[in-house]
N, C-alpha and C positions, 0 to 999 in steps of 0.2 A: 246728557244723562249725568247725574251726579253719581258722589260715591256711592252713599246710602243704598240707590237703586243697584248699581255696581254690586256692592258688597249682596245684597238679597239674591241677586242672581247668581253670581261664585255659589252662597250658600246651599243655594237650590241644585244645581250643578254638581255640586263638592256630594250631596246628599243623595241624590238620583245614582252615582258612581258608589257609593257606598255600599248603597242596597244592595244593586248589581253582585260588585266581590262579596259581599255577604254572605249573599243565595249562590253564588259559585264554589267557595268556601265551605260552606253545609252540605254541599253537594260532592265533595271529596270525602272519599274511604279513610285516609288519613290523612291528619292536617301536617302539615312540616315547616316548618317557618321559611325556609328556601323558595319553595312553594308558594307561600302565603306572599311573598316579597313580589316574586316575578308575578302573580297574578296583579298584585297594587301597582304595582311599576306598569302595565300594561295597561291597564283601566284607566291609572292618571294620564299616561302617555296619549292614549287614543283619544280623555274627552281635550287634553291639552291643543292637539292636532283640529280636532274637529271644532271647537272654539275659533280657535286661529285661523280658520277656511272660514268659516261663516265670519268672521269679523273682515277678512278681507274681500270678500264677493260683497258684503253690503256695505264697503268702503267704495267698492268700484261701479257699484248699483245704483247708488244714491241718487245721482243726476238724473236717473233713467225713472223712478219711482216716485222720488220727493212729493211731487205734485199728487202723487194719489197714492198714499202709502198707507192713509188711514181705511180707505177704501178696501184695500187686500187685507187688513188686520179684521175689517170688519166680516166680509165674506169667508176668512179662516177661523174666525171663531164664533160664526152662525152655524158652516159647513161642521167643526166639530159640538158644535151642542146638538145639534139635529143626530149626529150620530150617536149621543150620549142619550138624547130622548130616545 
């Protein structure tokens, strides 16, 4: 995977987290910027964790799947259109 695609996914990621603190942030009575900090710091924190777990199980997966990975990408994104029709 190059950067380009790299960089598209951060963005998508960095943007999915945004929303998130956004809609938690509107959802506060009053905003206080203490507040505002430790909600961001916690959003980056968890998607940074959870990044990092998924990059190392399909660091360790890889052997086990390679030969039919395009297979499960297919079947997961049949299984989600089917739920989207």
């Amino acid at each position: 995977m190059g950067f380009i695609e790299l960089l598209c996914i951060a963005l998508g990621l960095s943007m999915d987290a945004f929303t998130v603190a956004i809609c938690q942030g509107l959802r506060m009575p009053q905003m206080r910027y203490r507040q505002a900090a430790v909600v961001g710091i916690y959003f980056g924190a968890f998607q940074a964790i959870m990044l990092t777990i998924g990059w190392l199980m399909g660091v360790s997966f890889i052997s086990y799947i390679e030969s039919c990975d395009h297979w499960i990408a297919f079947v997961l994104l049949v299984f989600l259109g089917g739920k989207i029709i």
